[in-house]
Jmol script that loads the backbone (N, CA, C; Angstrom):
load data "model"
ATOM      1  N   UNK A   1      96.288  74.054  81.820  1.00  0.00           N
ATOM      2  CA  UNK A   1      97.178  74.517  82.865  1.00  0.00           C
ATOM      3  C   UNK A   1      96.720  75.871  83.392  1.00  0.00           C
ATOM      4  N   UNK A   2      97.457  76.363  84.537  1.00  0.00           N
ATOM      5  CA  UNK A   2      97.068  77.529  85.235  1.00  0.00           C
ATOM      6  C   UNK A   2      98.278  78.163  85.460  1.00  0.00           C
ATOM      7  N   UNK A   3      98.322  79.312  85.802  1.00  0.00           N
ATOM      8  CA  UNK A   3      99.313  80.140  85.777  1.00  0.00           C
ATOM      9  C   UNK A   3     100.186  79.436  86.922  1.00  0.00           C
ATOM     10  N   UNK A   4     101.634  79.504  86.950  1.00  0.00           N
ATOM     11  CA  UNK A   4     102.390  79.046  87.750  1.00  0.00           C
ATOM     12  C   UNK A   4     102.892  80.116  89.082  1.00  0.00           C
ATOM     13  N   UNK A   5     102.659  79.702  90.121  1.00  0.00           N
ATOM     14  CA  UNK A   5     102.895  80.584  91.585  1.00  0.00           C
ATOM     15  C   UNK A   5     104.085  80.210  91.700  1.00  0.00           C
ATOM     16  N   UNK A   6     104.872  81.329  91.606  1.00  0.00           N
ATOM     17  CA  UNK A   6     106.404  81.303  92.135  1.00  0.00           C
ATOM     18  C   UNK A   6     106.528  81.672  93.573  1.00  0.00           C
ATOM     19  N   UNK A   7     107.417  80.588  93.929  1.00  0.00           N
ATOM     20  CA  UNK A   7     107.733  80.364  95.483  1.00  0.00           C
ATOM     21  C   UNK A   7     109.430  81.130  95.532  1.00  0.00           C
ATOM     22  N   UNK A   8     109.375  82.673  96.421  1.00  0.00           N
ATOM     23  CA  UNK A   8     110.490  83.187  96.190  1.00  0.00           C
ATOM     24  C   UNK A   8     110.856  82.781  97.723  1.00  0.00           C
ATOM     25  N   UNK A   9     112.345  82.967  98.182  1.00  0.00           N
ATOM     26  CA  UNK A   9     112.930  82.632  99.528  1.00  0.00           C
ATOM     27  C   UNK A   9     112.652  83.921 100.539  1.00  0.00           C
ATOM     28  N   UNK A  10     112.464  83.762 101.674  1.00  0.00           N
ATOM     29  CA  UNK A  10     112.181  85.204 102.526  1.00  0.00           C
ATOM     30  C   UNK A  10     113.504  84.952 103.544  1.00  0.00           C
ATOM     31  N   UNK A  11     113.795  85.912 103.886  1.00  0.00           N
ATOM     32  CA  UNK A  11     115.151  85.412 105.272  1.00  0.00           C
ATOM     33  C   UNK A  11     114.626  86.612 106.202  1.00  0.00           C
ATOM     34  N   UNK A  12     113.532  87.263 106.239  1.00  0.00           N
ATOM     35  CA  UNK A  12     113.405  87.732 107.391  1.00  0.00           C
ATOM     36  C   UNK A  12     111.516  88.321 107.691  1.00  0.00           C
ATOM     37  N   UNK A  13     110.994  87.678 108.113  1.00  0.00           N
ATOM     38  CA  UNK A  13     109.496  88.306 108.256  1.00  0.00           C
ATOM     39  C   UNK A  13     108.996  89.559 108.595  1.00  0.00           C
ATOM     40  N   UNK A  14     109.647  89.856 109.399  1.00  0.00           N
ATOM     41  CA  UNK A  14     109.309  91.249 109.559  1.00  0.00           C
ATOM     42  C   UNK A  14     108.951  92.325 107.995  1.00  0.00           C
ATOM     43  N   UNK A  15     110.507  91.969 107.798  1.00  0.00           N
ATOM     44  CA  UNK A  15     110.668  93.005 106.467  1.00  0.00           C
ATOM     45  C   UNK A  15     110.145  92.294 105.174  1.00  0.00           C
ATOM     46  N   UNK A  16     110.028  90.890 105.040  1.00  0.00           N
ATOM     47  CA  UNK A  16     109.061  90.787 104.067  1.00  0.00           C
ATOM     48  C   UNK A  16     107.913  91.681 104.514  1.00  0.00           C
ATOM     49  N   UNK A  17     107.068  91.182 105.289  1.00  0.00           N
ATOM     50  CA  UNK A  17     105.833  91.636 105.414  1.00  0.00           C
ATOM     51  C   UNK A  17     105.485  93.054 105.126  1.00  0.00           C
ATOM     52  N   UNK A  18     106.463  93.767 105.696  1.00  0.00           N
ATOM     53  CA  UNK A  18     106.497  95.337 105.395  1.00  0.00           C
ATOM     54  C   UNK A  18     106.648  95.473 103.987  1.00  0.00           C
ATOM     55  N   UNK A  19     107.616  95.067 103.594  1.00  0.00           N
ATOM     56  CA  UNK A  19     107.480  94.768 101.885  1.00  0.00           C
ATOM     57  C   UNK A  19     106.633  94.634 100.994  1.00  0.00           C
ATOM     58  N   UNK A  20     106.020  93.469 101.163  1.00  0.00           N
ATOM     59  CA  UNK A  20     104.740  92.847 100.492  1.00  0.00           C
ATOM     60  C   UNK A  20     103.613  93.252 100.335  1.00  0.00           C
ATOM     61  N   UNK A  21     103.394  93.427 102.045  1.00  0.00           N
ATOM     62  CA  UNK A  21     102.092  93.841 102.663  1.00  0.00           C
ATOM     63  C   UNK A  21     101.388  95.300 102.315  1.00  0.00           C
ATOM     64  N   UNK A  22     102.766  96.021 103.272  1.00  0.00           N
ATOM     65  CA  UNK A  22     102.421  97.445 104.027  1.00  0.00           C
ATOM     66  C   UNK A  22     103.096  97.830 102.220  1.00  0.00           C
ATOM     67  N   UNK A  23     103.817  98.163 101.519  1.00  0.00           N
ATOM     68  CA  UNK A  23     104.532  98.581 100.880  1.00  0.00           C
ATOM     69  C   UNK A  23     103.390  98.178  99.402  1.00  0.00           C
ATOM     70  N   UNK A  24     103.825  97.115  98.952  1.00  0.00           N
ATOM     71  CA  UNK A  24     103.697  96.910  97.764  1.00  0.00           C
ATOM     72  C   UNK A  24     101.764  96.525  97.456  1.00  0.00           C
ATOM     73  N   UNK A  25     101.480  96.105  98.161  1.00  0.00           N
ATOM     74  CA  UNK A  25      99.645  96.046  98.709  1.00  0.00           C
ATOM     75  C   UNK A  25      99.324  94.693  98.403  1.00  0.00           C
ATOM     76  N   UNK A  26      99.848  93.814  98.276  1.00  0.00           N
ATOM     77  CA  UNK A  26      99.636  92.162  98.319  1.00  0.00           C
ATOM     78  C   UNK A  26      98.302  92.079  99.547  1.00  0.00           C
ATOM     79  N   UNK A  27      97.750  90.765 100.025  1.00  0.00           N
ATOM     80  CA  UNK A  27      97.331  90.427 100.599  1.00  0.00           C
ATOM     81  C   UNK A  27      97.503  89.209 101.166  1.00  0.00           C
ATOM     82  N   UNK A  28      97.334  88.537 102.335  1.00  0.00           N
ATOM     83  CA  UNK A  28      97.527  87.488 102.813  1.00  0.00           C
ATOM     84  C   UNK A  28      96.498  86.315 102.268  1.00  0.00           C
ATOM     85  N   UNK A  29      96.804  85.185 101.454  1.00  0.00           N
ATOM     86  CA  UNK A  29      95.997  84.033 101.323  1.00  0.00           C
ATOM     87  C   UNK A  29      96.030  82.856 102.343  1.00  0.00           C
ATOM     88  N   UNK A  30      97.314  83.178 103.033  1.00  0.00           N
ATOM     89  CA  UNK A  30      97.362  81.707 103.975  1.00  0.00           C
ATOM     90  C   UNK A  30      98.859  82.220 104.453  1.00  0.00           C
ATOM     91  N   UNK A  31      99.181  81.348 105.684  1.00  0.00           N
ATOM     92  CA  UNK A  31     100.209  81.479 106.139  1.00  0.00           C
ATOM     93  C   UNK A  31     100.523  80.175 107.340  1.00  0.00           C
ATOM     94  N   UNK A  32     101.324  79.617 107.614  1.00  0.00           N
ATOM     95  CA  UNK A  32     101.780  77.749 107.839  1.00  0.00           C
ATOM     96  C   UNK A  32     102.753  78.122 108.342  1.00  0.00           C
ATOM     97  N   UNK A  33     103.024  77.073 109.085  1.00  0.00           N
ATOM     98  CA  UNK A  33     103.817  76.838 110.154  1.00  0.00           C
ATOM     99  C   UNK A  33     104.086  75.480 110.615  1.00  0.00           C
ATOM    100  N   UNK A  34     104.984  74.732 110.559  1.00  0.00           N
ATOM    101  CA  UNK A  34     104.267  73.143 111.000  1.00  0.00           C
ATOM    102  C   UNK A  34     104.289  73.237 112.801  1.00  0.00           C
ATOM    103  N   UNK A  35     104.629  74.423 113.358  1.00  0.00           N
ATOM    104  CA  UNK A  35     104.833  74.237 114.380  1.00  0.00           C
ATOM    105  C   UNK A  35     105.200  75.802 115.234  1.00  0.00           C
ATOM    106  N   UNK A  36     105.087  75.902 116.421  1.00  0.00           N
ATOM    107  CA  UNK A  36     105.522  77.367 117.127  1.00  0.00           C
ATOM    108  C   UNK A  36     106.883  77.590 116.913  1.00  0.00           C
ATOM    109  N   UNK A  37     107.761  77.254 116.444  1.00  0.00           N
ATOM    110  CA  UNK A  37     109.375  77.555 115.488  1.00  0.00           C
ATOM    111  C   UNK A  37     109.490  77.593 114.688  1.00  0.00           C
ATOM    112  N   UNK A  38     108.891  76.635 113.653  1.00  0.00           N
ATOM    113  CA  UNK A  38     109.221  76.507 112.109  1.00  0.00           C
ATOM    114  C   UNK A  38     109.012  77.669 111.489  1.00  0.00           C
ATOM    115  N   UNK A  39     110.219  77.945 110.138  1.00  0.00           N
ATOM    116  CA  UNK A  39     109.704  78.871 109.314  1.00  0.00           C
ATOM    117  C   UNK A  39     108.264  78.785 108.896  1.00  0.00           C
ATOM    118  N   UNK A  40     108.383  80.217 108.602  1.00  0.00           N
ATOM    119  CA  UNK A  40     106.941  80.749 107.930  1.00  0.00           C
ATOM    120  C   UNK A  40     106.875  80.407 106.472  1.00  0.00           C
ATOM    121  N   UNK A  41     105.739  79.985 105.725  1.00  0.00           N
ATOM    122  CA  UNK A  41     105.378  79.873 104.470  1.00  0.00           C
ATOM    123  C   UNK A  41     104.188  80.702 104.521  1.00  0.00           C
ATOM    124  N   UNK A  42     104.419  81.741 103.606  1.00  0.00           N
ATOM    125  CA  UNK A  42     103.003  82.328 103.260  1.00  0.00           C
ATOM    126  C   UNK A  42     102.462  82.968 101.684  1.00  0.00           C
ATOM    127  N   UNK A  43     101.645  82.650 101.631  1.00  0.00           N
ATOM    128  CA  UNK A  43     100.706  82.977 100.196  1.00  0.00           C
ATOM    129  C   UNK A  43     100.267  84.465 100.734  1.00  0.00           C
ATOM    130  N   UNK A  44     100.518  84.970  99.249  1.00  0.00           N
ATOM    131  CA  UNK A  44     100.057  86.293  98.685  1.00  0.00           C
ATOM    132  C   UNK A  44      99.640  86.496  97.607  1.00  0.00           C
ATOM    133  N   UNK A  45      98.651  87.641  97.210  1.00  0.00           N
ATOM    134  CA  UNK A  45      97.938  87.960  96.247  1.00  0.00           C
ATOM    135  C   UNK A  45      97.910  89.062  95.967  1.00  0.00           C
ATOM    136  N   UNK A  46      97.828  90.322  94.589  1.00  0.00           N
ATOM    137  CA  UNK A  46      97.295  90.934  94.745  1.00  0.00           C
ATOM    138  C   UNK A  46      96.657  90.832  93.374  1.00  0.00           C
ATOM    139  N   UNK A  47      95.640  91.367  92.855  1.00  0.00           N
ATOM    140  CA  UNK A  47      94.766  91.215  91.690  1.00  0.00           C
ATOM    141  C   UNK A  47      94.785  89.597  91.414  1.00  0.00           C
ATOM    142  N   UNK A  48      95.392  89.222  90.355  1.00  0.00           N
ATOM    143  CA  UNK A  48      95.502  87.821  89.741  1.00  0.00           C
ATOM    144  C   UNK A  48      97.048  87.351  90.040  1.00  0.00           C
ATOM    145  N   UNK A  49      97.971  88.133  90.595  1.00  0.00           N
ATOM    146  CA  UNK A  49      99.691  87.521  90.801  1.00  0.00           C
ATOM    147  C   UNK A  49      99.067  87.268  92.162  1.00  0.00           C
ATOM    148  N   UNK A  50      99.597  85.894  92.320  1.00  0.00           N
ATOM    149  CA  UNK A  50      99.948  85.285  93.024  1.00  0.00           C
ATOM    150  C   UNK A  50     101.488  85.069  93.390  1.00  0.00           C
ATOM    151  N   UNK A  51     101.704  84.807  94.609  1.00  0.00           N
ATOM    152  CA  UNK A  51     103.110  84.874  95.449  1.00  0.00           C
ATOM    153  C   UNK A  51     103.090  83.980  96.132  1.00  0.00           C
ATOM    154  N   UNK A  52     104.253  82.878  96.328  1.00  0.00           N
ATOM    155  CA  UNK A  52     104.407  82.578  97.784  1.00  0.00           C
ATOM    156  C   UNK A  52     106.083  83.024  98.150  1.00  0.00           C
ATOM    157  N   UNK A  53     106.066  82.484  99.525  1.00  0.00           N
ATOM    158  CA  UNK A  53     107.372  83.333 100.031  1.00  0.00           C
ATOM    159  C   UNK A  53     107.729  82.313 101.063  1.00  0.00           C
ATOM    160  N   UNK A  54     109.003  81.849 101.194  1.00  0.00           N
ATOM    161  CA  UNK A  54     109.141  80.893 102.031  1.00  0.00           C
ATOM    162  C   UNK A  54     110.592  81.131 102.944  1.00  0.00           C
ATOM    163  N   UNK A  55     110.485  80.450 104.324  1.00  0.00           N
ATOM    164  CA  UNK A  55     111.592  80.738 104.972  1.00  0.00           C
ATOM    165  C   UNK A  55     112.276  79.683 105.347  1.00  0.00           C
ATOM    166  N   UNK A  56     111.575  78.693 104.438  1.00  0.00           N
ATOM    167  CA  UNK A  56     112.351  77.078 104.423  1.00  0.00           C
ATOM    168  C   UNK A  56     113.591  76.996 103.412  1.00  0.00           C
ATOM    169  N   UNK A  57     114.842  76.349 103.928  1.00  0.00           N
ATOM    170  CA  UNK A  57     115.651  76.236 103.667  1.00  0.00           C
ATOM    171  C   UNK A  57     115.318  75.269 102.121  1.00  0.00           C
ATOM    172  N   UNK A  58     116.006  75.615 101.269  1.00  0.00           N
ATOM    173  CA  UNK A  58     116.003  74.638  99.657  1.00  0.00           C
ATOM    174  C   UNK A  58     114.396  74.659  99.100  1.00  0.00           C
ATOM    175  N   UNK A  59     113.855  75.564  99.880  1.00  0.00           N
ATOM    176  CA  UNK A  59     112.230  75.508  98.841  1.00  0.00           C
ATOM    177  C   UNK A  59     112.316  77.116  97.687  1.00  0.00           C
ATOM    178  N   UNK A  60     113.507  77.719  97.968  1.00  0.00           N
ATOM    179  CA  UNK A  60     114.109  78.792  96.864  1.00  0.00           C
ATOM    180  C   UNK A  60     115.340  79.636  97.540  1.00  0.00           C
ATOM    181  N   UNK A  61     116.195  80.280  96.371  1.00  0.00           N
ATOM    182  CA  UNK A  61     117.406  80.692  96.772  1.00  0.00           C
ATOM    183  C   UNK A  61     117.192  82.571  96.359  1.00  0.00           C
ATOM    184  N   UNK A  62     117.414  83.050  97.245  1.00  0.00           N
ATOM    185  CA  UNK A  62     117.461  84.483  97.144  1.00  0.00           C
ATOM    186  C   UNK A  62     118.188  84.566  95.958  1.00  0.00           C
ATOM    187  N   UNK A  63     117.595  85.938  95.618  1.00  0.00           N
ATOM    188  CA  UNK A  63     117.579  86.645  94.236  1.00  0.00           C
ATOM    189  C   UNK A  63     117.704  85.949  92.854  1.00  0.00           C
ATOM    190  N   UNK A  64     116.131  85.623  92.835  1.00  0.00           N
ATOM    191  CA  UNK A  64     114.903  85.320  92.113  1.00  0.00           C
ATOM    192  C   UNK A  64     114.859  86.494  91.441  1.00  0.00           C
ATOM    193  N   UNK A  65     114.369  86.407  89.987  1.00  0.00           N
ATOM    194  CA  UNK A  65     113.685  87.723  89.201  1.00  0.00           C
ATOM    195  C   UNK A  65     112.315  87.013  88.340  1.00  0.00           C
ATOM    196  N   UNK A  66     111.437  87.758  88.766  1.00  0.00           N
ATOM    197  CA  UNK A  66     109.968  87.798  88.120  1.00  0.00           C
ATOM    198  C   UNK A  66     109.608  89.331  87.383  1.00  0.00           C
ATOM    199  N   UNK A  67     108.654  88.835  86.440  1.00  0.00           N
ATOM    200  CA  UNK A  67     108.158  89.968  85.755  1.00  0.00           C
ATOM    201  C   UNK A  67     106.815  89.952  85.891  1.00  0.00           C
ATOM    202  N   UNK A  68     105.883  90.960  86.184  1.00  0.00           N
ATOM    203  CA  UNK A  68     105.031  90.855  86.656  1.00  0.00           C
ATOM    204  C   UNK A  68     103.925  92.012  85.945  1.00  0.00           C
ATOM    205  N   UNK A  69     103.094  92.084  85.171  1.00  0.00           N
ATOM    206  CA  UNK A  69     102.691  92.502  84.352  1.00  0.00           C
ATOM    207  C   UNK A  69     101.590  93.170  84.993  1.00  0.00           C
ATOM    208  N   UNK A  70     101.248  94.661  84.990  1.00  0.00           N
ATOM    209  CA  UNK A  70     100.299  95.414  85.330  1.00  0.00           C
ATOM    210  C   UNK A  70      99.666  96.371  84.418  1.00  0.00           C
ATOM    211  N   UNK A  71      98.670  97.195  85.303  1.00  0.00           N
ATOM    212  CA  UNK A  71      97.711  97.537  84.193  1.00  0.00           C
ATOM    213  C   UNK A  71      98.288  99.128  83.631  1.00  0.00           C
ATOM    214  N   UNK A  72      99.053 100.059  84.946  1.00  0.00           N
ATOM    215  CA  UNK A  72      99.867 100.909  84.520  1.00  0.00           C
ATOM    216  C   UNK A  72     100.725 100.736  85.613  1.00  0.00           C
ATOM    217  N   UNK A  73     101.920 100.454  84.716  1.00  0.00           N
ATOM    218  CA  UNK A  73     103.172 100.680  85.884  1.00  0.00           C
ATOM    219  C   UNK A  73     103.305 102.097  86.212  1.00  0.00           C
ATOM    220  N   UNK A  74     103.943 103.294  85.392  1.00  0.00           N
ATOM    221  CA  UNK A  74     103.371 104.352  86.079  1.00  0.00           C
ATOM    222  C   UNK A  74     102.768 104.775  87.433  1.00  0.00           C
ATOM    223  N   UNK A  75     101.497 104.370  86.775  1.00  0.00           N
ATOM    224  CA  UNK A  75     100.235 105.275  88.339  1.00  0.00           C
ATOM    225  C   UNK A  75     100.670 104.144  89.240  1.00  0.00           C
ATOM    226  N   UNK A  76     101.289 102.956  89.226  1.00  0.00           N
ATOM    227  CA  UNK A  76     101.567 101.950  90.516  1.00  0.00           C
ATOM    228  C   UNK A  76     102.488 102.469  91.074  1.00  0.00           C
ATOM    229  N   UNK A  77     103.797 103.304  90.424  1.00  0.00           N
ATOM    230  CA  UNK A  77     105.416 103.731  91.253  1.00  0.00           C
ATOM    231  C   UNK A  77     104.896 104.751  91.274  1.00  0.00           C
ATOM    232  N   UNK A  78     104.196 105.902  90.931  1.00  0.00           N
ATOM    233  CA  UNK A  78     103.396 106.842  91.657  1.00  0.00           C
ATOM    234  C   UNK A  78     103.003 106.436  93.293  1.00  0.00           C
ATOM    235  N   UNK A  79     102.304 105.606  92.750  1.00  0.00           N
ATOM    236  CA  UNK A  79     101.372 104.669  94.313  1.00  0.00           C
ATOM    237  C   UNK A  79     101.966 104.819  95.330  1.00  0.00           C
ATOM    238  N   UNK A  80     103.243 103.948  95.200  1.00  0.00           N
ATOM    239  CA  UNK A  80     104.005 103.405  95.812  1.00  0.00           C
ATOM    240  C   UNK A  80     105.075 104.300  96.789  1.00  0.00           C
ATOM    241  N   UNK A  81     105.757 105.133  95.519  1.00  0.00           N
ATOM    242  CA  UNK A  81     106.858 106.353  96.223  1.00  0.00           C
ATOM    243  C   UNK A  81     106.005 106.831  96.872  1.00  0.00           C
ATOM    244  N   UNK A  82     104.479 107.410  97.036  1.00  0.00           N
ATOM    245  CA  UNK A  82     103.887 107.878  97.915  1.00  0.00           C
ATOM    246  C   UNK A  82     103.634 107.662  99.561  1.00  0.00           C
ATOM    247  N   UNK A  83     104.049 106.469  99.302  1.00  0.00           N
ATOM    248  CA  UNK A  83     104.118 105.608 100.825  1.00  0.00           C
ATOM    249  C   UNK A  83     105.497 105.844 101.620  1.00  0.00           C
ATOM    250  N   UNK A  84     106.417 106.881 100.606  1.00  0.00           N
ATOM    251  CA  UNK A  84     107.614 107.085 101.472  1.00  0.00           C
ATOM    252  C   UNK A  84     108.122 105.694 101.947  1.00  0.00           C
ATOM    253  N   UNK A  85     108.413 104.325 101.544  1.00  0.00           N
ATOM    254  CA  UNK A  85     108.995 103.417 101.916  1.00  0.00           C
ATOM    255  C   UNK A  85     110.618 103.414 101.801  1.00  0.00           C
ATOM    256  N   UNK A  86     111.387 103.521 103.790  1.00  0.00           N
ATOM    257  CA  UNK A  86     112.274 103.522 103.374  1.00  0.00           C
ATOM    258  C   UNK A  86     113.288 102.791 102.813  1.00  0.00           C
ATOM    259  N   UNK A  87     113.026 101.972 102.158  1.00  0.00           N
ATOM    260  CA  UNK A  87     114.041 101.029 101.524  1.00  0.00           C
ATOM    261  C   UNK A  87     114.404 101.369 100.097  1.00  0.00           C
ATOM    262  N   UNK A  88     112.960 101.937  99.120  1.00  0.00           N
ATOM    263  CA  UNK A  88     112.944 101.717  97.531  1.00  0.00           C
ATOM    264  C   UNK A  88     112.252 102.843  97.202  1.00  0.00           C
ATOM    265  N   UNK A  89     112.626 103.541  96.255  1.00  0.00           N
ATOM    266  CA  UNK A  89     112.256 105.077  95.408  1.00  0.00           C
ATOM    267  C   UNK A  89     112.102 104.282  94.410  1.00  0.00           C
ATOM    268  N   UNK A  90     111.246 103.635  94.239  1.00  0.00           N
ATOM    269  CA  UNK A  90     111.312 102.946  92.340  1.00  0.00           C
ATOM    270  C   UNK A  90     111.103 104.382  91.401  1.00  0.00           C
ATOM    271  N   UNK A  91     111.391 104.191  90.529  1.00  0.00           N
ATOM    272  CA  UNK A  91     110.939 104.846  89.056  1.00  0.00           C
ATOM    273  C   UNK A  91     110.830 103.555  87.823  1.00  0.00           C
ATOM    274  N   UNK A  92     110.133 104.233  86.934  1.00  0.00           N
ATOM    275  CA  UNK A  92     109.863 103.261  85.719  1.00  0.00           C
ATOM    276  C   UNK A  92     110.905 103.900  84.174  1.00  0.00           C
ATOM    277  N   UNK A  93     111.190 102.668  83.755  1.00  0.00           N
ATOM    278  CA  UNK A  93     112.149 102.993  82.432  1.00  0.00           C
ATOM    279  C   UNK A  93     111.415 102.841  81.447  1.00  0.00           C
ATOM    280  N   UNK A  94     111.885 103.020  80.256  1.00  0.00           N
ATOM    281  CA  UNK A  94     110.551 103.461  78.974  1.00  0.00           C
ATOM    282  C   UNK A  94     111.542 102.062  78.479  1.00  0.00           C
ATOM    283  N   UNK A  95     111.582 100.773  78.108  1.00  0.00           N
ATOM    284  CA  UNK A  95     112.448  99.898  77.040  1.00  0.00           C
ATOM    285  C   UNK A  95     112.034 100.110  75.815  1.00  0.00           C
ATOM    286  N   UNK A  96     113.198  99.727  75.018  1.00  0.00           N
ATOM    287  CA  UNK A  96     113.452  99.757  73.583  1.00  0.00           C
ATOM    288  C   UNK A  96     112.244  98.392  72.602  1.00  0.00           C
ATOM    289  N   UNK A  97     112.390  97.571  73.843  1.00  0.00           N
ATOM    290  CA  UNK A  97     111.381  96.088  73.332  1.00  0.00           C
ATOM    291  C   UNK A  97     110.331  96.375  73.519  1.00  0.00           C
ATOM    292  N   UNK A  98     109.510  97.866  73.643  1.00  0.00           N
ATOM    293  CA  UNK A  98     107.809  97.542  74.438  1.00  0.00           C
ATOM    294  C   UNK A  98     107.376  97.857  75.559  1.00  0.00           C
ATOM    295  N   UNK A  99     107.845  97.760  76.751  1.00  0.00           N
ATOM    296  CA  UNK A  99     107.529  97.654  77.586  1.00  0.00           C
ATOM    297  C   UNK A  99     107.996  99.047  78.438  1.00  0.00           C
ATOM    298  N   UNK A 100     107.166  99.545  79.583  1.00  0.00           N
ATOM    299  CA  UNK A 100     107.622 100.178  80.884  1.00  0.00           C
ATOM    300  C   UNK A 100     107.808  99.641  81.622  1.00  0.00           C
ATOM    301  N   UNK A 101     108.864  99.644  82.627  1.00  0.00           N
ATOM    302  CA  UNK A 101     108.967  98.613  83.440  1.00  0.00           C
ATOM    303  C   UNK A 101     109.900  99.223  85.016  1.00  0.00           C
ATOM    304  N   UNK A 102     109.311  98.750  86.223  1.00  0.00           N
ATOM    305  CA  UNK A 102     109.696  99.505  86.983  1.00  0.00           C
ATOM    306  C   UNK A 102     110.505  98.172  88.057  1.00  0.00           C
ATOM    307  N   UNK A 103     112.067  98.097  88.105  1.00  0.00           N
ATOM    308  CA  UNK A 103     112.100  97.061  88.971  1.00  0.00           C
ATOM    309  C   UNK A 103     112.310  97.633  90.852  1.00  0.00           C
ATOM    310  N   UNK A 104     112.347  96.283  91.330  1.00  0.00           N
ATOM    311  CA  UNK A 104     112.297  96.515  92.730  1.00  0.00           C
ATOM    312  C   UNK A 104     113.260  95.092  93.325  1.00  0.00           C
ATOM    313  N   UNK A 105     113.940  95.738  94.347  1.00  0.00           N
ATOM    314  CA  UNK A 105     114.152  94.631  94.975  1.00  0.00           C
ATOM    315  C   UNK A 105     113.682  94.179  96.155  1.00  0.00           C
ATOM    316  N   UNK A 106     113.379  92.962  96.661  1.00  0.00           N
ATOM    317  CA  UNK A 106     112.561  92.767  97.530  1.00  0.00           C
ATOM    318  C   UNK A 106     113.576  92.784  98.947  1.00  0.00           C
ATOM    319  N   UNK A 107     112.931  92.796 100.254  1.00  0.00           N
ATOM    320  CA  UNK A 107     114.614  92.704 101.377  1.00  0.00           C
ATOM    321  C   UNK A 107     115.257  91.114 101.297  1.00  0.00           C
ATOM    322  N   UNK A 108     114.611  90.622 100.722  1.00  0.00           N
ATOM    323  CA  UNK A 108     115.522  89.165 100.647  1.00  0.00           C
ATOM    324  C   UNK A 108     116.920  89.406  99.193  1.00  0.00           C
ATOM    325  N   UNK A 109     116.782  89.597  98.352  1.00  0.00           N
ATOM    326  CA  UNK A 109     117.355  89.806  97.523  1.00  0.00           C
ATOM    327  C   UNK A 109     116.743  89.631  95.882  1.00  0.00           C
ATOM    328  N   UNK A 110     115.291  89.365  95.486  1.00  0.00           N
ATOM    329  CA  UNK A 110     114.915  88.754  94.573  1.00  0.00           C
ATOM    330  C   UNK A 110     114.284  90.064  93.937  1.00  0.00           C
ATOM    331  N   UNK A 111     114.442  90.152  92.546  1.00  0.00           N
ATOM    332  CA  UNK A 111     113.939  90.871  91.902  1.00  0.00           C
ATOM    333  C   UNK A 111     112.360  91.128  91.535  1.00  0.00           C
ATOM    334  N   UNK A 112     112.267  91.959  91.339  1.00  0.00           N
ATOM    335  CA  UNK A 112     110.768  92.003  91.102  1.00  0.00           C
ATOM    336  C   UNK A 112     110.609  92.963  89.712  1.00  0.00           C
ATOM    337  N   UNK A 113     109.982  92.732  88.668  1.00  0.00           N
ATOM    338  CA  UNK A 113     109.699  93.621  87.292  1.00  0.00           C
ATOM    339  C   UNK A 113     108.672  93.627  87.333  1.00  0.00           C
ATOM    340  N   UNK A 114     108.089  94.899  87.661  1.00  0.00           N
ATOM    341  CA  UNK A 114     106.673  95.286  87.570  1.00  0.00           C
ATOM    342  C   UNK A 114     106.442  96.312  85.660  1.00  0.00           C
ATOM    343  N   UNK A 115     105.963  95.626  84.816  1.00  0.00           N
ATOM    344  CA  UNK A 115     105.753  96.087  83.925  1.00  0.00           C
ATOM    345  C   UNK A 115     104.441  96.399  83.210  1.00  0.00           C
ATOM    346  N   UNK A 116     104.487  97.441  81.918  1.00  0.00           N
ATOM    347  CA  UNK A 116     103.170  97.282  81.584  1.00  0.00           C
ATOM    348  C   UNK A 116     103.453  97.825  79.834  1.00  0.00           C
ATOM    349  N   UNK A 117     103.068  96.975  78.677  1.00  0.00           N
ATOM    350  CA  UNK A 117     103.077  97.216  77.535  1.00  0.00           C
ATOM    351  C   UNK A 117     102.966  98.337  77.152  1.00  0.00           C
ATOM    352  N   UNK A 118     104.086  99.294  76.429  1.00  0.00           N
ATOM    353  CA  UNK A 118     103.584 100.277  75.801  1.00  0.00           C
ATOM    354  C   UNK A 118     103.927 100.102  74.008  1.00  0.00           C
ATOM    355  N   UNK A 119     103.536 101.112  73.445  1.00  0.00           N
ATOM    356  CA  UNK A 119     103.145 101.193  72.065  1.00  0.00           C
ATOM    357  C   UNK A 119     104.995 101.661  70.800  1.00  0.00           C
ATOM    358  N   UNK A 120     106.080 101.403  71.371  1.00  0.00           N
ATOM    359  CA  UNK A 120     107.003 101.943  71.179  1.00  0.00           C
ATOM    360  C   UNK A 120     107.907 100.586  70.647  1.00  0.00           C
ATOM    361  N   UNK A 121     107.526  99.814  70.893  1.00  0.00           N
ATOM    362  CA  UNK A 121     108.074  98.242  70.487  1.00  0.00           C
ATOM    363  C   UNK A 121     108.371  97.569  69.660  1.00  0.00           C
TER     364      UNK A 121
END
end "model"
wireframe off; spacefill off
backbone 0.3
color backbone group
């Protein structure tokens, strides 16, 4: 088997994209349309997470939570608050189980856990 691509719901493109894109540093793998109206379906990447994001009705229901494992969460919400994005000031929490972990919410409503193992666990 291969890692499983979670398909989260989008309800507005614009602000995904700003999200994803401009914000969080994903990249575009593909993006569909069956037609000049139809919602958007689009694939994203960044390192090895894979994303898709959909604006089709019953292909996912806002606020979704993923955990998403990086190499330092830290220097990433560093990264990130640097971009002045106005929606999200993340910071990262130290957990009791292991982990740092910095969440986010996306503008659709779905969670996002950007984490990274520490030695405290």
């Amino acid at each position: 088997m291969k890692a499983a691509v979670p398909i989260l719901r989008s309800l507005d493109e614009a602000q995904t994209r700003a999200f994803y894109i401009d914000f969080l540093g994903f990249e575009i793998l593909f993006e569909h349309r069956f037609d000049g109206d139809a919602p958007l379906y689009l694939g994203l990447r960044q390192g090895a997470c894979e994303l898709h994001l959909s604006e089709h009705f019953g292909d996912a229901v806002p606020g979704a939570g993923l955990r998403i494992e990086v190499a330092d969460v830290a220097a990433y919400c560093t990264e990130l608050n640097a971009k002045s994005y106005t929606f999200a000031r993340p910071g990262v929490q130290v957990q009791e189980w292991g982990w740092d972990e910095m969440m986010i919410k996306d503008p659709s409503g779905n969670r996002l856990v950007f984490c990274t193992p520490n030695d405290r666990g």
